[in-house]
C-alpha positions as CSV (number, residue, x, y, z in Angstrom):
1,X,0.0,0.0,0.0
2,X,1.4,3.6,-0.4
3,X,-0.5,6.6,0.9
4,X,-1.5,9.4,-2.2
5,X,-3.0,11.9,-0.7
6,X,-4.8,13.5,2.7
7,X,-7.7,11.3,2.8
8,X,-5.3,7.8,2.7
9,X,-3.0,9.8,5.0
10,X,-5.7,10.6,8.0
11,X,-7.7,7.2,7.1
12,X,-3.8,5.5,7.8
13,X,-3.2,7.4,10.8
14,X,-6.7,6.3,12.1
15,X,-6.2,2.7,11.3
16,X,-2.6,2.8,12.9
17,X,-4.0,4.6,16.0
18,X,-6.5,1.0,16.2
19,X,-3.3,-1.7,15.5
20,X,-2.0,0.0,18.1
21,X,-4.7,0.1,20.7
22,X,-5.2,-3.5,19.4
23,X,-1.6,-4.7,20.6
24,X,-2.5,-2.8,23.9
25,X,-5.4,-4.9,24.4
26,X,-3.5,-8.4,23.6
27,X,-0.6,-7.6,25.7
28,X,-3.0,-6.8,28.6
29,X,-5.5,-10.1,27.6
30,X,-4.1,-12.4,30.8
31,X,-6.4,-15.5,29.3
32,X,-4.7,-15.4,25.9
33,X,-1.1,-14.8,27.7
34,X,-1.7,-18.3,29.5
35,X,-1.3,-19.5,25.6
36,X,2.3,-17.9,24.8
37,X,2.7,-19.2,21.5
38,X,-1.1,-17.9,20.5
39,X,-0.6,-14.7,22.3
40,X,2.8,-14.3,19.6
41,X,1.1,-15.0,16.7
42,X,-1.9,-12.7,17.3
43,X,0.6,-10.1,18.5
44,X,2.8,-10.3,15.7
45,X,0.3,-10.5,12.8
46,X,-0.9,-6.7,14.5
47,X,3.0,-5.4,15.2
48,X,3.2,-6.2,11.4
49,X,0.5,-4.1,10.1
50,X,0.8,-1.7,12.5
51,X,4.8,-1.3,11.1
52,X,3.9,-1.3,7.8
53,X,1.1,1.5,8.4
54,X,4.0,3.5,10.4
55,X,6.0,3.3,7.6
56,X,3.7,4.4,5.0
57,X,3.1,7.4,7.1
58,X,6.7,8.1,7.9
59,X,7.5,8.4,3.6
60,X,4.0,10.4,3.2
61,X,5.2,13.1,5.4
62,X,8.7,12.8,4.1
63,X,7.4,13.6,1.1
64,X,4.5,16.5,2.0
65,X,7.2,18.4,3.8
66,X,10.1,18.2,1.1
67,X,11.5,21.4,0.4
68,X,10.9,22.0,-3.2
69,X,14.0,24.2,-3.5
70,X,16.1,21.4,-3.1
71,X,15.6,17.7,-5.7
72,X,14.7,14.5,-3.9
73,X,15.7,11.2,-4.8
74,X,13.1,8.3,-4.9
75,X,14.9,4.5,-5.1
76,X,13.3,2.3,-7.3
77,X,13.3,-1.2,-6.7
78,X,12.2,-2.2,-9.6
79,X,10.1,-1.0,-13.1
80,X,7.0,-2.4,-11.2
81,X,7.7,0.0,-8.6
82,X,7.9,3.1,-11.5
83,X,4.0,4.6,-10.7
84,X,4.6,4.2,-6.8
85,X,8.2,6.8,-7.8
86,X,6.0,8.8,-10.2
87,X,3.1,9.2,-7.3
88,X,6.1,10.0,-4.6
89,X,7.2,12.7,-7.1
90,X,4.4,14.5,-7.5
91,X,3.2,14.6,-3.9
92,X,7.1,15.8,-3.1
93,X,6.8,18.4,-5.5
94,X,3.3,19.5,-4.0
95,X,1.6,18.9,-7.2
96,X,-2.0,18.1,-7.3
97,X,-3.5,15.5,-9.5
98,X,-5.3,18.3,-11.0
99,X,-2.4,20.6,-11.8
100,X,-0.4,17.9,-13.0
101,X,-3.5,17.1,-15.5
102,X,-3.3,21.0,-16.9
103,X,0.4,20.7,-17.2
104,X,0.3,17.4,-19.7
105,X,-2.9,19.2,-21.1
106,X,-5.2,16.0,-20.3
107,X,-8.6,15.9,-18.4
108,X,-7.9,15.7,-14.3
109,X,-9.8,12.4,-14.4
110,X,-6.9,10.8,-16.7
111,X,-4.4,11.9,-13.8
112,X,-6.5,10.5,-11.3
113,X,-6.7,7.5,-13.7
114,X,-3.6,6.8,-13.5
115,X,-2.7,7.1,-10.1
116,X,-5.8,4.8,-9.1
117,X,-4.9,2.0,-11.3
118,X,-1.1,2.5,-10.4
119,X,-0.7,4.0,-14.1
120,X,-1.4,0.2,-15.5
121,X,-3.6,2.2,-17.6
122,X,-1.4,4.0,-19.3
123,X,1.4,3.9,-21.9
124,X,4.7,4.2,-22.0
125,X,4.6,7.6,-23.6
126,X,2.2,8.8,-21.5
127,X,4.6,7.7,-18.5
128,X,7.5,9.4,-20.2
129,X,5.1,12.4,-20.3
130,X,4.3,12.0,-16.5
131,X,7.8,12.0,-15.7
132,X,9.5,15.1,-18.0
133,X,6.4,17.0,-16.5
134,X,7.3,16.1,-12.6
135,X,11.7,16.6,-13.4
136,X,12.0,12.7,-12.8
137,X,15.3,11.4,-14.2
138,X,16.8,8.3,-14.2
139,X,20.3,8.9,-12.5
140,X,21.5,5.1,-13.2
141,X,19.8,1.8,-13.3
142,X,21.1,-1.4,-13.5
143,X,18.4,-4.1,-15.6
144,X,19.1,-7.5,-14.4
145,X,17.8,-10.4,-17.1
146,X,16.8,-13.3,-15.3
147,X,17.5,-16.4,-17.9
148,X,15.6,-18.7,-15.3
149,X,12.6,-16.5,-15.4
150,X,12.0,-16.2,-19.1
151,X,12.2,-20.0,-18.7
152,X,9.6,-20.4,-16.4
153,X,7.3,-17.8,-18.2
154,X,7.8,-19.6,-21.6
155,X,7.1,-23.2,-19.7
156,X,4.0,-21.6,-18.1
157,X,2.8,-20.5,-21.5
158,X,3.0,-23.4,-23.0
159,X,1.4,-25.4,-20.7
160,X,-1.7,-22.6,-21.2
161,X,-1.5,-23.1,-24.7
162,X,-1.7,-26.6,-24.9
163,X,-4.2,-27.0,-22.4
164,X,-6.5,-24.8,-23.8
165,X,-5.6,-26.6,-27.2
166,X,-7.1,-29.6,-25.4
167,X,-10.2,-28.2,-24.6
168,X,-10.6,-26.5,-28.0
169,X,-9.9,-29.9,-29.4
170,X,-12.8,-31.6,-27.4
171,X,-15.4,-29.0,-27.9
C-alpha cells in the first residue's frame, strides 16, 4: 500500500492509532497470555501491520514536507515499482492531480486515472510524459535479465496453450 494523498494519509493514521490500541489490548489479555505461543502470533500478525502503516506514514510526510527548492531522490526497486516513484514525485513536488492534468494538457480524471490503477492504464509515452512534467530522471539503473525467469514464463505458457488446445480440441 502507499499513501497518495490527505484522505489515505488521515484514514492510515486512524487505522494505525486501532493496531495500536489493538496490541494494547492483547498484551494486557491475561487469558490469551496463558497461551504464549497464540498470544505471539496474534501479536505479531498486529505489530506487522501496524509497522507497515507507520511506515507508509513516515515516507508520506517525508514527502509532503520536502523542500521543493532542493531535488529528492526516490529509489526504485524495480520497473513495477515506476508509478509508486511517479506518485512520490508528484506529492514531493506539492503537485495536485489536477495541476499535474493541466500541465500534460489532459482531463484531471486521466491523472486520477492513472494514479488509481497504479498507471497500469497508461502507456509508456504517456509515462514518459508524467515524468519530463514532474523533473524525474533516471540517475542510473542497473536491468538485471533473469535467464531462469523467461524460462519459467515460456514453460508456463506453453502449458496454457496446450491445455486450452485440449479443450478447444474436445469441444
Amino acid at each position: 500500500m502507499m499513501i497518495k494523498n490527505e484522505q489515505e494519509y488521515h484514514y492510515s493514521l486512524e487505522c494505525l492509532r486501532r493496531f495500536e490500541a489493538s496490541i494494547a489490548e492483547i498484551d494486557s489479555n491475561q487469558t490469551l497470555k496463558a497461551e504464549p505461543l497464540r498470544w505471539q502470533l496474534h501479536r505479531d500478525s498486529y505489530q506487522s501491520q501496524a509497522d507497515e502503516l507507520r511506515e507508509e506514514i513516515t515516507e508520506y510526510e517525508r514527502l509532503i514536507s520536502w523542500e521543493t527548492n532542493q531535488p529528492i531522490q526516490i529509489q526504485v526497486a524495480s520497473l513495477n515499482k515506476l508509478p509508486d516513484a511517479l506518485i512520490k514525485a508528484r506529492i514531493a513536488a506539492k503537485i495536485s492531480p489536477e495541476e499535474l492534468a493541466e500541465i500534460l494538457g489532459i482531463e484531471a480524471d486521466r491523472v486520477k486515472q492513472y494514479e488509481e490503477t497504479d498507471y497500469q492504464c497508461a502507456s509508456f509515452v504517456e509515462l514518459l510524459e508524467v515524468s519530463a512534467a514532474l523533473g524525474v530522471e533516471l540517475e542510473t539503473a542497473v536491468l538485471q535479465v533473469d535467464f531462469e525467469e523467461i524460462a519459467a514464463v515460456k514453460e508456463s505458457v506453453n502449458k496454457w496453450r496446450d491445455k486450452r488446445m485440449n479443450v478447444v480440441a474436445k469441444s
